[in-house]
Each structure stands twice: as structure tokens, then as C-alpha cells.
C-alpha positions in Angstrom: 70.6 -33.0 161.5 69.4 -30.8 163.8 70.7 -27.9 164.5 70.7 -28.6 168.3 72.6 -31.8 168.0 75.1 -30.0 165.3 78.0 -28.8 167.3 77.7 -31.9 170.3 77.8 -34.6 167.3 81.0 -32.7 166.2 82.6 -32.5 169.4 81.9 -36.7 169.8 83.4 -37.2 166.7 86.3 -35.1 167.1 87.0 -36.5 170.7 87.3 -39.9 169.1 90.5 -39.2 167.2 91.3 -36.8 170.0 91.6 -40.1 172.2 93.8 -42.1 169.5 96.4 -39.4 169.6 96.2 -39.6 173.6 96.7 -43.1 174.2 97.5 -44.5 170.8 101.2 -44.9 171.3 100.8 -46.0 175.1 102.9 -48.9 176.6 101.0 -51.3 179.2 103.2 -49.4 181.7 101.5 -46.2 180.4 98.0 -47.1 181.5 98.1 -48.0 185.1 100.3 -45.0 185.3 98.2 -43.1 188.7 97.5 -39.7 189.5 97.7 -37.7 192.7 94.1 -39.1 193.6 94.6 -43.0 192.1 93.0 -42.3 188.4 94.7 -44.1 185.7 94.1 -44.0 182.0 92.6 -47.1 181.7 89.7 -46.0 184.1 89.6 -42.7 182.2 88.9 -44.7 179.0 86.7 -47.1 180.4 84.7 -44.4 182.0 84.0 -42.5 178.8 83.4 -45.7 177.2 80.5 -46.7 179.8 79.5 -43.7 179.6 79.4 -43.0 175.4 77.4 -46.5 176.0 74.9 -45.3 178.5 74.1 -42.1 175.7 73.6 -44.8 173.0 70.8 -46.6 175.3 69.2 -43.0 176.0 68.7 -42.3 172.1 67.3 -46.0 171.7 70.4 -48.0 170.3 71.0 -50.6 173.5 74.9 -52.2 173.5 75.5 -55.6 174.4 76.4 -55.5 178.0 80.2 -55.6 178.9 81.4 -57.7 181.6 83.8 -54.7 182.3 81.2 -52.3 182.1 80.7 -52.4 186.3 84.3 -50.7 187.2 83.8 -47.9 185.3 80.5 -46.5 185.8 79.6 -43.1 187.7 80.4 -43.7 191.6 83.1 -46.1 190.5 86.7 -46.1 191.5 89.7 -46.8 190.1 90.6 -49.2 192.6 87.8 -51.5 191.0 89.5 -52.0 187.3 90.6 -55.5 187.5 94.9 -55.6 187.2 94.7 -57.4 184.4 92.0 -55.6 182.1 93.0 -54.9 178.8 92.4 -51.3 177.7 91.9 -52.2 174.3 88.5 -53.6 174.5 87.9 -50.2 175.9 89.0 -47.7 173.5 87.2 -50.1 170.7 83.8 -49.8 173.1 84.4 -46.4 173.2 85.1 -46.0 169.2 82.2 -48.6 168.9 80.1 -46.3 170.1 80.8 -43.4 168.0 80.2 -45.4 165.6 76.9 -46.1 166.4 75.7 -42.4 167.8 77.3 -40.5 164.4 74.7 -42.7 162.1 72.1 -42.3 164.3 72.2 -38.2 165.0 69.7 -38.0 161.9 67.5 -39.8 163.3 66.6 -37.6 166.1 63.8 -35.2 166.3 62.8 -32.3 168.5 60.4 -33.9 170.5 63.3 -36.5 170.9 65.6 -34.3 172.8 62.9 -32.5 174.6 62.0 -35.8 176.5 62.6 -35.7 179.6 65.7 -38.2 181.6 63.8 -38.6 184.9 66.6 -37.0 186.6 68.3 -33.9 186.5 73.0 -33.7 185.1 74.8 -32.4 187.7 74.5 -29.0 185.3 70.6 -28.7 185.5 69.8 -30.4 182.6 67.1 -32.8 182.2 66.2 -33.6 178.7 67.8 -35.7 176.4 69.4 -33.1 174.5 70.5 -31.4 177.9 71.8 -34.6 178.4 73.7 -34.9 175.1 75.2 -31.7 175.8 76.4 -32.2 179.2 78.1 -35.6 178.0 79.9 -33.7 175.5 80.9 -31.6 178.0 82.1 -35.0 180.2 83.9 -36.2 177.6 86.2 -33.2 176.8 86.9 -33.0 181.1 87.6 -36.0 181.2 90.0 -36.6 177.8 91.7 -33.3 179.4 92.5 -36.0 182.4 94.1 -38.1 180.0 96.1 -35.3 178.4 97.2 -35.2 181.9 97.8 -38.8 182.8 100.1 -38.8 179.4 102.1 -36.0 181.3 102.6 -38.3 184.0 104.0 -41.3 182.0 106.3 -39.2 180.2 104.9 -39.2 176.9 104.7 -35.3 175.0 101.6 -33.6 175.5 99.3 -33.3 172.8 97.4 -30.2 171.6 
């Protein structure tokens, strides 16, 4: 692998049993359970999901498309997640995708993650492996939410 990729791949994979020991014990009460600004843990998690989803299409695997995939996108709001979506289908679309990414991080060359996105991450990168660095980044915020949003359901925090 190279070296580049090294420490983001590690941080995906770690994230993903990072996230079981976040939500794994969760009632259905503890999902719609809302922060200060209306988050709940079921957008959280379909958020990274869409988003672990959109980094498989930008190093060339394409998902199926999800029916759920529209509430959870960037610009989305929690308001939008359907009341009775499952979160399940989530965390397995978001486990689904690691799945997919850590056998395909070999694959990738330089020239791979020097092409550029068309657009520049809201921290200046724009190449695919500013972009998989950045997401990695995403992802940690945002499970740091859930952390939270565990806090707020009254389950132990998790370290």
C-alpha cells in the first residue's frame, strides 16, 4: 500500500469497530435521541454511511444506489430521515463500505491520488488523496458526535 494511503486506511478501519462499540448496544429509543441542534444518531450514521459510499465511487468501486441515500447527504438535515428508517441498513452500508475500500487500498497508485476532484474539501484539498484524508478526518468529527449523542441517551461513554 502506499505509504500515503497507510495511516487514512487505518483510521477507516479502526472507525468501523469504533462505531459498533458506539451504537452497538443502542435501543430504537436511543437513535432518534436529538441534540441541542436536532442531530440524532441515526442521521450521524447515515451521513458517514453516504458519505464512506461517495469515497468508494471516487476510487472507482460504484455502490448500488440506496433509496435512503437522499436524507443523509452533505446539505441534508435531520429533519429529512424518514420516522420510520431503520438504522441498521445504515451501519451495514457503512460496514459494507469498509469492506469494499480496505480490499481495494492496494490498488491505488500515485497518479491515482494525485487526480484531481474538480472541486476543492472545505480544508483545501483537491485531489483524491487530499480527499481521502479529509474524509478520514469527517469521519472521526463526526463519530465524536455520536460519542456525544450516546451521552445524551444515557448510555456510558466510550473511549
Amino acid at each position: 500500500m502506499i505509504p500515503e494511503l497507510a495511516v487514512s486506511a487505518r483510521t477507516f478501519a479502526m472507525d468501523e469497530k469504533f462505531l459498533e462499540g458506539l451504537v452497538g448496544d443502542f435501543t430504537n429509543a436511543d437513535w432518534v435521541v436529538k441534540d441541542p441542534v436536532g442531530h440524532d444518531a441515526r442521521w450521524l450514521v447515515g451521513h458517514l454511511a453516504v458519505t464512506r459510499r461517495r469515497l468508494m465511487a471516487m476510487v472507482g468501486l460504484v455502490p448500488p444506489v440506496e433509496d435512503w441515500e437522499a436524507a443523509f447527504g452533505r446539505g441534508s438535515s435531520p429533519a429529512q430521515v424518514p420516522e420510520h428508517l431503520d438504522p441498521q441498513p445504515l451501519v451495514q452500508a457503512f460496514r459494507s463500505a469498509q469492506q469494499a475500500l480496505a480490499g481495494h487500498w492496494e490498488t491505488l497508485t500515485g497518479a491515482d491520488l494525485a487526480r484531481p476532484l474538480g472541486r476543492t474539501l472545505p480544508d483545501g484539498s483537491d485531489t483524491l488523496g487530499g480527499a481521502v484524508r479529509f474524509l478520514a478526518w469527517h469521519e472521526a468529527y463526526h463519530l465524536g458526535q455520536l460519542g456525544f449523542m450516546r451521552r445524551l441517551a444515557g448510555r456510558p461513554g466510550r473511549a
